[in-house]
mmCIF file as Biopython writes it, N, C-alpha, C and O atoms, coordinates in Angstrom:
data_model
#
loop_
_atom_site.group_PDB
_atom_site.id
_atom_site.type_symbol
_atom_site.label_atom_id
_atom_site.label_alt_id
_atom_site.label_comp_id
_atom_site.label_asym_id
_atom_site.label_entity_id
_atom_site.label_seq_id
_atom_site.pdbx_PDB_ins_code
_atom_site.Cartn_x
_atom_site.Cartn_y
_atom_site.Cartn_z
_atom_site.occupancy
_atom_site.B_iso_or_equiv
_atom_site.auth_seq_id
_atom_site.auth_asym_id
_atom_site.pdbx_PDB_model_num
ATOM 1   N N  . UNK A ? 1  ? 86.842  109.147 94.124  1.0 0.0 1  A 1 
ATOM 2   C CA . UNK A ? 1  ? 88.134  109.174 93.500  1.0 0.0 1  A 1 
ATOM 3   C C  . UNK A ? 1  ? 87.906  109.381 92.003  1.0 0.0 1  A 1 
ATOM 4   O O  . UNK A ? 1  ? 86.981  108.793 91.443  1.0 0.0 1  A 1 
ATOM 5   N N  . UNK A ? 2  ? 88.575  110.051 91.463  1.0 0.0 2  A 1 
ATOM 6   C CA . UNK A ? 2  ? 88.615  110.477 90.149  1.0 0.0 2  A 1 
ATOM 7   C C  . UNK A ? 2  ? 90.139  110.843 89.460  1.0 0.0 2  A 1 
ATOM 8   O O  . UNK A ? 2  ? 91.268  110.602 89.887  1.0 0.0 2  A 1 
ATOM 9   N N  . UNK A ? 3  ? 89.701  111.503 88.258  1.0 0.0 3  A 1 
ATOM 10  C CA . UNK A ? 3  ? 91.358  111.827 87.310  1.0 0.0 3  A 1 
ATOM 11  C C  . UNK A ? 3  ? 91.065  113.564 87.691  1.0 0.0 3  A 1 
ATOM 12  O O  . UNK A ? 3  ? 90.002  114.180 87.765  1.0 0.0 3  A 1 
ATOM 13  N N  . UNK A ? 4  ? 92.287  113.951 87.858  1.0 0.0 4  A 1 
ATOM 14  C CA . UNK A ? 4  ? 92.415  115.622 87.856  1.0 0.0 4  A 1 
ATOM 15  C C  . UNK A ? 4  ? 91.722  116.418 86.264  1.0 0.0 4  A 1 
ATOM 16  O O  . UNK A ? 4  ? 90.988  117.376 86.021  1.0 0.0 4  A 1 
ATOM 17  N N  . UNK A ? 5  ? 92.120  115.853 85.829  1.0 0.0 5  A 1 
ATOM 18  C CA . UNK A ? 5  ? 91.558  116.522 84.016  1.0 0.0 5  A 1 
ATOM 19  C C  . UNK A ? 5  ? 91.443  115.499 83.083  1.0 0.0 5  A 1 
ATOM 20  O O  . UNK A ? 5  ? 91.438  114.296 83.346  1.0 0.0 5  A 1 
ATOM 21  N N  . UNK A ? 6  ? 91.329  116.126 81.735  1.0 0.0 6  A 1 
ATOM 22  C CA . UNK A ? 6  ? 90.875  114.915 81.255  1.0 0.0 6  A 1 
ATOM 23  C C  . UNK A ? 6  ? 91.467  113.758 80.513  1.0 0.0 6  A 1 
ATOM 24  O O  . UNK A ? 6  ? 92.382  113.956 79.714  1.0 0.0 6  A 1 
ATOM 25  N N  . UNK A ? 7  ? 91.064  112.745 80.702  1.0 0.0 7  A 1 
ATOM 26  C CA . UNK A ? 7  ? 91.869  111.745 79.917  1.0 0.0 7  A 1 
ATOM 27  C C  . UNK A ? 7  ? 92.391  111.599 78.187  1.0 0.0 7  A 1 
ATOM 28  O O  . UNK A ? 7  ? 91.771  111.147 77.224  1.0 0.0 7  A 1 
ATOM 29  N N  . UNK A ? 8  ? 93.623  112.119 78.272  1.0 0.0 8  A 1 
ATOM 30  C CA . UNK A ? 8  ? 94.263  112.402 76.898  1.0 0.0 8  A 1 
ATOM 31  C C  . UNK A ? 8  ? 95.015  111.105 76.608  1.0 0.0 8  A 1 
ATOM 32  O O  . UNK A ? 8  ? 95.732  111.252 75.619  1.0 0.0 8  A 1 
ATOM 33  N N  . UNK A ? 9  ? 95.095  109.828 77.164  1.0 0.0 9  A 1 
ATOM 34  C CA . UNK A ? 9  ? 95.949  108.913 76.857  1.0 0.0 9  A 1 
ATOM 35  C C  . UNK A ? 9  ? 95.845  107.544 76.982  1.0 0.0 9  A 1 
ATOM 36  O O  . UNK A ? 9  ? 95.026  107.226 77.845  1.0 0.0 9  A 1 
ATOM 37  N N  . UNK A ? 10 ? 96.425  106.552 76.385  1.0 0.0 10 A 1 
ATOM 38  C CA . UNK A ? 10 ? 95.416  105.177 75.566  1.0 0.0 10 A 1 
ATOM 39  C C  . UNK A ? 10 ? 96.070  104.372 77.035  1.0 0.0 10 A 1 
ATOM 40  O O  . UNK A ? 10 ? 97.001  105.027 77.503  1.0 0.0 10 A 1 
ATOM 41  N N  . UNK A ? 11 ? 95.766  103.160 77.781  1.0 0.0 11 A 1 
ATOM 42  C CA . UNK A ? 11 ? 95.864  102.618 78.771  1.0 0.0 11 A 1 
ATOM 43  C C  . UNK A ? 11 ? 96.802  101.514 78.139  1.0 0.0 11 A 1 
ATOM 44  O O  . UNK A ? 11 ? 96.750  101.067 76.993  1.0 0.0 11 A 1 
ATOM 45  N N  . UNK A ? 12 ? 97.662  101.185 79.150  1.0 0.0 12 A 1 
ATOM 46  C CA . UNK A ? 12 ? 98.710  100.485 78.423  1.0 0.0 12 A 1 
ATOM 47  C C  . UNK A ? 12 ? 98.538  99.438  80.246  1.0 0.0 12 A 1 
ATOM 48  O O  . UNK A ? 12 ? 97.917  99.743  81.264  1.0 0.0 12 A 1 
ATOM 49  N N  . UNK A ? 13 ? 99.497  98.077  79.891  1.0 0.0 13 A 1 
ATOM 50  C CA . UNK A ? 13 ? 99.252  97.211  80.925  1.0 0.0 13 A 1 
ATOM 51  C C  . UNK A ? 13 ? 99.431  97.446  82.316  1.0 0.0 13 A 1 
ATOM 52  O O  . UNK A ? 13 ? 98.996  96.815  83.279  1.0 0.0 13 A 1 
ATOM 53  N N  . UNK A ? 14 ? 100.421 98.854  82.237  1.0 0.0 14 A 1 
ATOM 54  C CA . UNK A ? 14 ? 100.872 99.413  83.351  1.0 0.0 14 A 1 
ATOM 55  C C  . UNK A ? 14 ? 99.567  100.057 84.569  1.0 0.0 14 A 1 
ATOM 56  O O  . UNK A ? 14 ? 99.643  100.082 85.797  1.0 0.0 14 A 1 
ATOM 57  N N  . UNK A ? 15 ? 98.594  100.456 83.796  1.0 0.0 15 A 1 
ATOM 58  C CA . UNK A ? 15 ? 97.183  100.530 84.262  1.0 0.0 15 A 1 
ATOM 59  C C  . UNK A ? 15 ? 96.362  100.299 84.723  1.0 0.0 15 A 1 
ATOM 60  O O  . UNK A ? 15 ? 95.699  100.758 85.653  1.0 0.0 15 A 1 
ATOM 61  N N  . UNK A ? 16 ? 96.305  99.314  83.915  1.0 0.0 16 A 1 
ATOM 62  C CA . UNK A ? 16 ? 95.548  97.677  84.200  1.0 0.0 16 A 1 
ATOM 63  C C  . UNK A ? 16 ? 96.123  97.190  85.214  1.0 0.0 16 A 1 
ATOM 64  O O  . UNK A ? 16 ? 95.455  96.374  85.849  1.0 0.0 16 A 1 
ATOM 65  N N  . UNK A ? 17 ? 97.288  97.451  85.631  1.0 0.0 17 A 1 
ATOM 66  C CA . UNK A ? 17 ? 98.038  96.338  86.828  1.0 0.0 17 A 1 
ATOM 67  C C  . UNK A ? 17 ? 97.860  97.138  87.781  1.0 0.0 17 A 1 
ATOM 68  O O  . UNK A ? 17 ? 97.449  96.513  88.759  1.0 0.0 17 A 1 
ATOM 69  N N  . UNK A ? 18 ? 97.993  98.486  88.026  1.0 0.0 18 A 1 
ATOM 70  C CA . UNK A ? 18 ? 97.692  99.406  88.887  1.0 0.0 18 A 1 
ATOM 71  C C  . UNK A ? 18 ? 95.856  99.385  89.070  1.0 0.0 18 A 1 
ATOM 72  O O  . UNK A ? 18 ? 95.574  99.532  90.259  1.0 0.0 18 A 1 
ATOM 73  N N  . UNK A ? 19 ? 95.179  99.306  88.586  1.0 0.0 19 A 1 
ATOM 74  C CA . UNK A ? 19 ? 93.571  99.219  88.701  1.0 0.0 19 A 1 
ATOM 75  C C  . UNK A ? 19 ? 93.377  97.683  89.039  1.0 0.0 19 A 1 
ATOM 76  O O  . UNK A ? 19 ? 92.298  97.381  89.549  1.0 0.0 19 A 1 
ATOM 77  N N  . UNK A ? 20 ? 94.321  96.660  88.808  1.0 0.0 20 A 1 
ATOM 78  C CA . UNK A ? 20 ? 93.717  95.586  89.914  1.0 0.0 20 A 1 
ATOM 79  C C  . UNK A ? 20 ? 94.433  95.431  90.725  1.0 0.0 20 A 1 
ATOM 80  O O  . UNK A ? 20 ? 94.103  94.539  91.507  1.0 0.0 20 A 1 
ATOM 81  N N  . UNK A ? 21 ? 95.643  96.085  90.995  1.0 0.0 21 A 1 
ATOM 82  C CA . UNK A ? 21 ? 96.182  96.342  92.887  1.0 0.0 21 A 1 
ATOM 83  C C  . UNK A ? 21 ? 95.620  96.777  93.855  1.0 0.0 21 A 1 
ATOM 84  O O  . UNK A ? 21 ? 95.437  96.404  95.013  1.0 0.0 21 A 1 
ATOM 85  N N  . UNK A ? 22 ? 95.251  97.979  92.993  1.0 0.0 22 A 1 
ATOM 86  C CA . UNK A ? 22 ? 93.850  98.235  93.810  1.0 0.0 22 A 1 
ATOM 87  C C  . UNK A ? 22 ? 92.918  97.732  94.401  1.0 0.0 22 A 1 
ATOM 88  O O  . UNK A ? 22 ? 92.654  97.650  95.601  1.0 0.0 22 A 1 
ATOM 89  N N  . UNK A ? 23 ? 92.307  97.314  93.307  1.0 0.0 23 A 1 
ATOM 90  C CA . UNK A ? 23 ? 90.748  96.319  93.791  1.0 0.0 23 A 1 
ATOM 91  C C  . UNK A ? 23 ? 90.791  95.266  94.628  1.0 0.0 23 A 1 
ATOM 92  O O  . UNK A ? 23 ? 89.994  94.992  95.525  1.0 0.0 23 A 1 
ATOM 93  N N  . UNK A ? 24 ? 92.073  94.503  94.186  1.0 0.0 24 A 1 
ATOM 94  C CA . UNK A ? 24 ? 92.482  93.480  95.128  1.0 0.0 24 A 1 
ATOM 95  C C  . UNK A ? 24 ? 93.021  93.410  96.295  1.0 0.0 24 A 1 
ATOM 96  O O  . UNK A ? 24 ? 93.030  92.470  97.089  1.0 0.0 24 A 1 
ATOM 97  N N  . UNK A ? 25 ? 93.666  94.895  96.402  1.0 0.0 25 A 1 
ATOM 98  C CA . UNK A ? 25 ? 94.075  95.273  98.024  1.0 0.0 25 A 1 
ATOM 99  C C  . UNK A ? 25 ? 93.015  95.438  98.875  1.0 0.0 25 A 1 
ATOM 100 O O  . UNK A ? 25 ? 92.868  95.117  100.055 1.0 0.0 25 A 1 
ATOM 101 N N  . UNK A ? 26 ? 92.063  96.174  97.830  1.0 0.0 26 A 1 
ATOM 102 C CA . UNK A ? 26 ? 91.158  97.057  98.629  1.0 0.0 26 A 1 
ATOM 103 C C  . UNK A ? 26 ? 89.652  95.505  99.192  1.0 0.0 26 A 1 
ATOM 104 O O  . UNK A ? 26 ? 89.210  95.174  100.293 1.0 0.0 26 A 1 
ATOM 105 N N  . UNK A ? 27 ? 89.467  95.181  98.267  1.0 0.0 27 A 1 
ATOM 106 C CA . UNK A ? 27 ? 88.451  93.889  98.068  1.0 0.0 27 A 1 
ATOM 107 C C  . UNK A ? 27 ? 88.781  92.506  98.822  1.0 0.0 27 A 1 
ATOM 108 O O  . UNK A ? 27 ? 88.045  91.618  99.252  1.0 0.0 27 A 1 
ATOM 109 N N  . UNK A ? 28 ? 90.236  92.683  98.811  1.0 0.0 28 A 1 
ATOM 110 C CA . UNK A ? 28 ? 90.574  91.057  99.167  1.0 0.0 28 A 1 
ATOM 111 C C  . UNK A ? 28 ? 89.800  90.689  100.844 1.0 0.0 28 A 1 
ATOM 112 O O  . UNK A ? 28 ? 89.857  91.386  101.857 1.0 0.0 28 A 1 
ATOM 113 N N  . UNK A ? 29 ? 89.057  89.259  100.629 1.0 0.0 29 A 1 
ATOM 114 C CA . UNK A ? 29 ? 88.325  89.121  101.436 1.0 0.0 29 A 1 
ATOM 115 C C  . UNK A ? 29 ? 89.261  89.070  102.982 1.0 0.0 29 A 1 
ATOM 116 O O  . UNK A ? 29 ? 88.732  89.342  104.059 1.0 0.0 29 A 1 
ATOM 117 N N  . UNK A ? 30 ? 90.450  88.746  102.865 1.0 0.0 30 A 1 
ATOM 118 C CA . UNK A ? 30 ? 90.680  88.678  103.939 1.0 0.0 30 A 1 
ATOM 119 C C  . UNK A ? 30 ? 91.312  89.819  104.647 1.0 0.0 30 A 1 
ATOM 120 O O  . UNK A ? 30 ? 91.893  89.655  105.719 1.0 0.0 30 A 1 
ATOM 121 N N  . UNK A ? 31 ? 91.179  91.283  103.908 1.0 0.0 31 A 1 
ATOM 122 C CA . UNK A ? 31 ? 91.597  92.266  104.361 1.0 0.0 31 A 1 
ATOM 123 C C  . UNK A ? 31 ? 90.183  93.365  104.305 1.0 0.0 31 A 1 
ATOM 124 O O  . UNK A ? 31 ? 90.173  94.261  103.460 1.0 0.0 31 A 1 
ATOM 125 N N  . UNK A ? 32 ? 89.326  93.240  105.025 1.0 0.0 32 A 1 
ATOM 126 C CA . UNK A ? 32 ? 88.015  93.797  105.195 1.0 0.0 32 A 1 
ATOM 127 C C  . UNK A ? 32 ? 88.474  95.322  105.306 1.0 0.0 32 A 1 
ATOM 128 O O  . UNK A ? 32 ? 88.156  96.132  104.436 1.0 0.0 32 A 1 
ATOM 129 N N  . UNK A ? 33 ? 89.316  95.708  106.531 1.0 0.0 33 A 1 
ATOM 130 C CA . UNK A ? 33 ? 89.617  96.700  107.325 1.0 0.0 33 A 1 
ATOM 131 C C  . UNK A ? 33 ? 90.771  97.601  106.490 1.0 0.0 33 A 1 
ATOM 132 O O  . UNK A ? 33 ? 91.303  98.555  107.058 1.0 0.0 33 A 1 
ATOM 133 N N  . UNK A ? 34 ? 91.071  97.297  105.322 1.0 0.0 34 A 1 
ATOM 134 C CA . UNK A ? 34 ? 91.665  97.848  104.572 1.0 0.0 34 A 1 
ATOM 135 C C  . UNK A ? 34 ? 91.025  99.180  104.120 1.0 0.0 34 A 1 
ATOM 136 O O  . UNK A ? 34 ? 89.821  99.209  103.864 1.0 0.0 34 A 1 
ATOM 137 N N  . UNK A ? 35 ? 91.946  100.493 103.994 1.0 0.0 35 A 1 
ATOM 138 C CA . UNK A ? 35 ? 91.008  101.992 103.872 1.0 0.0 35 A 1 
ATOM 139 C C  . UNK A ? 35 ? 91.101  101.827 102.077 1.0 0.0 35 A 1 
ATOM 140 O O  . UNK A ? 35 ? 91.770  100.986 101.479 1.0 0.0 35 A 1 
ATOM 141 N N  . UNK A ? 36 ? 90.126  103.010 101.400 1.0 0.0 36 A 1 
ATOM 142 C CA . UNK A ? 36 ? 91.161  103.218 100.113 1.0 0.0 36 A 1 
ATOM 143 C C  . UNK A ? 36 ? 91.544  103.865 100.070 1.0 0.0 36 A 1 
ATOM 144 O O  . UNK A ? 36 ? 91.254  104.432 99.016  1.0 0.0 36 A 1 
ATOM 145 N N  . UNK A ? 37 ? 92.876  104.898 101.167 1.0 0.0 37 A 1 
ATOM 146 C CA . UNK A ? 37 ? 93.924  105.336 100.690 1.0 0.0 37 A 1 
ATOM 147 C C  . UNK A ? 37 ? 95.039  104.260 100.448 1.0 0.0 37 A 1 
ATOM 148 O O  . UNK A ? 37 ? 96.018  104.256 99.701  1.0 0.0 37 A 1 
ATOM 149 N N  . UNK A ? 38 ? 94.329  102.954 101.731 1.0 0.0 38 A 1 
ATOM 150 C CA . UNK A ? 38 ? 96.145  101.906 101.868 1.0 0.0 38 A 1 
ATOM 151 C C  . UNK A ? 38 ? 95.706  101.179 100.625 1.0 0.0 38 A 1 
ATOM 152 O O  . UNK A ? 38 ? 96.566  100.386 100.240 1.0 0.0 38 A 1 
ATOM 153 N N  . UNK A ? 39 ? 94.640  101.215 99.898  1.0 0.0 39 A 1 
ATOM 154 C CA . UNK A ? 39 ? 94.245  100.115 98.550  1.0 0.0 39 A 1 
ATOM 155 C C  . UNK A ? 39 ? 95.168  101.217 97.798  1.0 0.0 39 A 1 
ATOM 156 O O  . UNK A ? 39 ? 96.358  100.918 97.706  1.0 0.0 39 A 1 
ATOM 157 N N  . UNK A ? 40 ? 94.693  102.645 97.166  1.0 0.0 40 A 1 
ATOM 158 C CA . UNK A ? 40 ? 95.385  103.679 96.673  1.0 0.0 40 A 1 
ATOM 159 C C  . UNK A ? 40 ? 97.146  103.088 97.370  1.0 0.0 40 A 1 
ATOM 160 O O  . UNK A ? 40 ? 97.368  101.900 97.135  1.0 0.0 40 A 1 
ATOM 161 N N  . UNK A ? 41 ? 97.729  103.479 97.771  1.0 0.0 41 A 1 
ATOM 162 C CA . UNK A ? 41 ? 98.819  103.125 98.180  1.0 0.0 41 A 1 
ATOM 163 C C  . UNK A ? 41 ? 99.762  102.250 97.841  1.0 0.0 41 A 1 
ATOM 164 O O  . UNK A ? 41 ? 100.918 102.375 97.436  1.0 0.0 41 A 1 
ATOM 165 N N  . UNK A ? 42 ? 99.117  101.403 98.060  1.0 0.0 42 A 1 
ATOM 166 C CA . UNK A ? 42 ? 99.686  100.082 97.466  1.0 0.0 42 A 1 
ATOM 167 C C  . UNK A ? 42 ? 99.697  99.656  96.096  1.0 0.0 42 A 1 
ATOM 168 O O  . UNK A ? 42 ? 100.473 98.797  95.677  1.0 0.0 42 A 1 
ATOM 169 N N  . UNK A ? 43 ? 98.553  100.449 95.159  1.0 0.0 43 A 1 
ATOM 170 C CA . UNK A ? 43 ? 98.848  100.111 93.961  1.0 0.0 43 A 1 
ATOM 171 C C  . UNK A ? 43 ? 99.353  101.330 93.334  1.0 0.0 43 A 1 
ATOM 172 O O  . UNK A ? 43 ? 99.297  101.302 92.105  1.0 0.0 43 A 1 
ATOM 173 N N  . UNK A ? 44 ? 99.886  102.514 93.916  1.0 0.0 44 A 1 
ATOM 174 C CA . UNK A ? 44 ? 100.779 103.340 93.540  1.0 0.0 44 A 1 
ATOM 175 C C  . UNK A ? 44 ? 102.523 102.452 93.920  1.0 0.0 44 A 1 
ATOM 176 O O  . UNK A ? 44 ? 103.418 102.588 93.086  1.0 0.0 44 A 1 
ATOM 177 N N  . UNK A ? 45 ? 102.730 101.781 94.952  1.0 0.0 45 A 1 
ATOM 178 C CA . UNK A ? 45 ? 103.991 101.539 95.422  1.0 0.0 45 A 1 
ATOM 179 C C  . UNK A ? 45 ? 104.043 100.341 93.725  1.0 0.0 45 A 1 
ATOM 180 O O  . UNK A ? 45 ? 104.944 100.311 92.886  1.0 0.0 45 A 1 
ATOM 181 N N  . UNK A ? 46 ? 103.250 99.841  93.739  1.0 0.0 46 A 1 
ATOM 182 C CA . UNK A ? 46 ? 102.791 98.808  92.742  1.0 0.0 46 A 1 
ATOM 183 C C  . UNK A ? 46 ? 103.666 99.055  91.344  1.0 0.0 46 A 1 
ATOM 184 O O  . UNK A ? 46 ? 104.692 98.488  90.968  1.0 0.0 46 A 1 
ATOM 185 N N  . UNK A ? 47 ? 102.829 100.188 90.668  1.0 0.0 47 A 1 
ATOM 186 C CA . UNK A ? 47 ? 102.964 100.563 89.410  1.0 0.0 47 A 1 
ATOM 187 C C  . UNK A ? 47 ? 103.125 102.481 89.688  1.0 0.0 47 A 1 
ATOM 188 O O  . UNK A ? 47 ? 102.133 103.194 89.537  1.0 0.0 47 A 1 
ATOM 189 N N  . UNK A ? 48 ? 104.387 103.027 90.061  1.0 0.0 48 A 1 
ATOM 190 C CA . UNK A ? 48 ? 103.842 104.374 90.853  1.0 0.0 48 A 1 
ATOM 191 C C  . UNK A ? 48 ? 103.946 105.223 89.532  1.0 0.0 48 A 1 
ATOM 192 O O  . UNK A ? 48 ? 103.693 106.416 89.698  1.0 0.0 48 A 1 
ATOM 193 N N  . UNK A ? 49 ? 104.344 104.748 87.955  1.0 0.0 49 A 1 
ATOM 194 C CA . UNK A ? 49 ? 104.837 105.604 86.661  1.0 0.0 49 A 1 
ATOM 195 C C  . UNK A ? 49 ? 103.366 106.218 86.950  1.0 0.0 49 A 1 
ATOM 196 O O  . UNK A ? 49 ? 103.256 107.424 87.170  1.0 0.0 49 A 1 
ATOM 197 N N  . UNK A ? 50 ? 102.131 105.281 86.944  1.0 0.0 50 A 1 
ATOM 198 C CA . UNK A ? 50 ? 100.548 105.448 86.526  1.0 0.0 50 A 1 
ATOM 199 C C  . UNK A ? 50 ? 100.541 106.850 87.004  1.0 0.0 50 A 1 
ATOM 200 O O  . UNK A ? 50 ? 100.337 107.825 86.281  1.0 0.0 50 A 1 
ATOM 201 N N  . UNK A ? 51 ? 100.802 106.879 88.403  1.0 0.0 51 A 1 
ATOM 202 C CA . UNK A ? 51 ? 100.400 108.170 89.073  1.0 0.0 51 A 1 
ATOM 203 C C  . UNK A ? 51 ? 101.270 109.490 88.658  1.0 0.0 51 A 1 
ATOM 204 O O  . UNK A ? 51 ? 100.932 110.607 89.048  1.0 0.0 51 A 1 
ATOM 205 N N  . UNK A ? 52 ? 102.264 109.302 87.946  1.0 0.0 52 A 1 
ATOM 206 C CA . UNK A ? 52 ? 103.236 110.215 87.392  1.0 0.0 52 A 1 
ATOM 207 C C  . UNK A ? 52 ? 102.295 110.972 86.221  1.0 0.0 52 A 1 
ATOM 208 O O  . UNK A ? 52 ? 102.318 112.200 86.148  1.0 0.0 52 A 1 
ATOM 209 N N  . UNK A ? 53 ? 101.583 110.284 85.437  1.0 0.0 53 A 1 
ATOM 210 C CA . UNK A ? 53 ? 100.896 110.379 84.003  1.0 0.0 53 A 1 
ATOM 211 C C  . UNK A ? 53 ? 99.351  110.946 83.952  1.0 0.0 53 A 1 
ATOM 212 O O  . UNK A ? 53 ? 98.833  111.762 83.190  1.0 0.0 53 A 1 
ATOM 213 N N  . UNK A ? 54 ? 98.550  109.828 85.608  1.0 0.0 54 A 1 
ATOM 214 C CA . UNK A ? 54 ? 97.712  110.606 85.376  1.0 0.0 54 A 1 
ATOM 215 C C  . UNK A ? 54 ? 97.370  110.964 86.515  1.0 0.0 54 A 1 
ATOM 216 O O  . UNK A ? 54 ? 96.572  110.122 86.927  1.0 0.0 54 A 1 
ATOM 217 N N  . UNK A ? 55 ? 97.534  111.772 87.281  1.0 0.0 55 A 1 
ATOM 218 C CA . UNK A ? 55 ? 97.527  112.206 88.714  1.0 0.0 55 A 1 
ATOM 219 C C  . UNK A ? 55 ? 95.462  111.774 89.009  1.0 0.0 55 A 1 
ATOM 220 O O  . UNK A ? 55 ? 94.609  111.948 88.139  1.0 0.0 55 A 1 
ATOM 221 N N  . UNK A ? 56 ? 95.135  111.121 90.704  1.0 0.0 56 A 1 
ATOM 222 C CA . UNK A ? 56 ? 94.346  110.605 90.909  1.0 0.0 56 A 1 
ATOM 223 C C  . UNK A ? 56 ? 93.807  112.083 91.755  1.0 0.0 56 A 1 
ATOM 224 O O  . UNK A ? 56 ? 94.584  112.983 92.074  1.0 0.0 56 A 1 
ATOM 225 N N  . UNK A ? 57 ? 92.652  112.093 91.966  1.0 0.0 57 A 1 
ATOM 226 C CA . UNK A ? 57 ? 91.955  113.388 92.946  1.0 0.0 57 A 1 
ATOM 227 C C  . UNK A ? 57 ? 91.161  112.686 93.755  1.0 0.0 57 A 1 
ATOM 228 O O  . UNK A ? 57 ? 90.679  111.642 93.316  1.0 0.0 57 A 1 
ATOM 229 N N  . UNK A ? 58 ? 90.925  113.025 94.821  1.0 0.0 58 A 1 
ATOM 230 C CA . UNK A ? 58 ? 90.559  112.579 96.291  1.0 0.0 58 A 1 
ATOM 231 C C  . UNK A ? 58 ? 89.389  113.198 95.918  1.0 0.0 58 A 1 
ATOM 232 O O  . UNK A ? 58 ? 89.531  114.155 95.157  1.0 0.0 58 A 1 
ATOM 233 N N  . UNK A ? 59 ? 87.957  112.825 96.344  1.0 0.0 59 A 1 
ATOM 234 C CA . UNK A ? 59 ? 86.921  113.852 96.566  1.0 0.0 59 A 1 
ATOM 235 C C  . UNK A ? 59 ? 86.107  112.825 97.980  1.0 0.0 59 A 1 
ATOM 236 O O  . UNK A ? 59 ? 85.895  111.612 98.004  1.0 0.0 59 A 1 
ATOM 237 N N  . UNK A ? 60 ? 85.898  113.558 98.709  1.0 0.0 60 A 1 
ATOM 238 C CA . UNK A ? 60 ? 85.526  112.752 100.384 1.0 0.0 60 A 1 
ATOM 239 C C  . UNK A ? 60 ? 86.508  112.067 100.913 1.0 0.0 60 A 1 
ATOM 240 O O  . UNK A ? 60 ? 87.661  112.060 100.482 1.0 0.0 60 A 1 
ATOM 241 N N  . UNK A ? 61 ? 85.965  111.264 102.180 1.0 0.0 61 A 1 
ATOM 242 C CA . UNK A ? 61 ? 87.184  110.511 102.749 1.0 0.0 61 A 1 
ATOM 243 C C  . UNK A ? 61 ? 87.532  108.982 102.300 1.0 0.0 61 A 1 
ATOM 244 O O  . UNK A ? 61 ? 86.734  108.075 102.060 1.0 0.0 61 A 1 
ATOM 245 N N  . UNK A ? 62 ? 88.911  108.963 102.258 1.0 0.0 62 A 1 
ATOM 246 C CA . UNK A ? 62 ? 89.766  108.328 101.839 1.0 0.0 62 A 1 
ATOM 247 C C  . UNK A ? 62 ? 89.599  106.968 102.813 1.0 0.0 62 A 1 
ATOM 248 O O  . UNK A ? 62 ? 89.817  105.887 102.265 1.0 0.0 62 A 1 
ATOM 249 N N  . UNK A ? 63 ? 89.255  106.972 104.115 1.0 0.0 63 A 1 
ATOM 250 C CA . UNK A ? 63 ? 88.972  105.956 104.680 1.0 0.0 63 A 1 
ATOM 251 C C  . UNK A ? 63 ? 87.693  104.803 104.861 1.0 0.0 63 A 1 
ATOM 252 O O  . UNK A ? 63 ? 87.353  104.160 105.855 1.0 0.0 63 A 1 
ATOM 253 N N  . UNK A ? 64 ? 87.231  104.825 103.693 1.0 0.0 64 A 1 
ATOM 254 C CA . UNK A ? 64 ? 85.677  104.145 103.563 1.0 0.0 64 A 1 
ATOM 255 C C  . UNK A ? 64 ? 86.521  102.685 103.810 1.0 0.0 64 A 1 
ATOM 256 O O  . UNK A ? 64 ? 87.728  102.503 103.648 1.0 0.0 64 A 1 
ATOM 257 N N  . UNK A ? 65 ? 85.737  101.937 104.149 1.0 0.0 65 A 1 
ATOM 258 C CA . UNK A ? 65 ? 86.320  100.216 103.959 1.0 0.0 65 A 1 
ATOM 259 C C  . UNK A ? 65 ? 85.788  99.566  103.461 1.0 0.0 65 A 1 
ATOM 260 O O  . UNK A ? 65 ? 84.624  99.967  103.452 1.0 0.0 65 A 1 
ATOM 261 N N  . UNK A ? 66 ? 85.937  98.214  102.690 1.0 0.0 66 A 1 
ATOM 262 C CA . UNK A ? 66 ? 85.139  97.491  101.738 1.0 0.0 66 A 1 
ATOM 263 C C  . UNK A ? 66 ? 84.050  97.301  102.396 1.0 0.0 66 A 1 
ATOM 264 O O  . UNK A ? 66 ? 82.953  97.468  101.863 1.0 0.0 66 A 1 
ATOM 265 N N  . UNK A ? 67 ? 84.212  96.871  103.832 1.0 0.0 67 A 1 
ATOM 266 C CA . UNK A ? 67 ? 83.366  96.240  105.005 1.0 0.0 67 A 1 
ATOM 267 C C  . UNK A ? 67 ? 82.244  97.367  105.012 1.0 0.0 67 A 1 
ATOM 268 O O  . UNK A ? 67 ? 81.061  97.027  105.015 1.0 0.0 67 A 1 
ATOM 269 N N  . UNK A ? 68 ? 82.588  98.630  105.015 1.0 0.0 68 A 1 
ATOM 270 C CA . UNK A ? 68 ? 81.312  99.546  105.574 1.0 0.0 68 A 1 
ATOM 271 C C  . UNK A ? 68 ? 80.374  99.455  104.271 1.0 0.0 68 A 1 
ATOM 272 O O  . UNK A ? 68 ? 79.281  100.020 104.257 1.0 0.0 68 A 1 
#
């Protein structure tokens, strides 16, 4: 997972809250079986402006799990 181009813009809390929805969807111990598109997902439903500003790029599959 990566940014489409390059980063032109200063991170504001909206970011930050979206980058630990993530981690915490994706990480939380009691959700092993969680993919990171549904971690992605959820911290777009989260904070979805982030993804308006800086669009995210897929590179491989989206279904790895914390567990594997």
């Amino acid at each position: 997972m990566g940014w489409s181009g390059p980063v032109t813009f200063q991170f504001d809390n909206t970011h930050f809250d979206w980058t630990q929805k993530f981690w915490s969807t994706w990480v939380d111990g009691n959700a092993y079986d969680t993919t990171l598109i549904q971690a992605k997902e959820a911290a777009d439903a989260y904070r979805p402006s982030v993804v308006n500003n800086v669009p995210i790029k897929w590179y491989g599959n989206g279904s790895l799990k914390w567990s594997d």
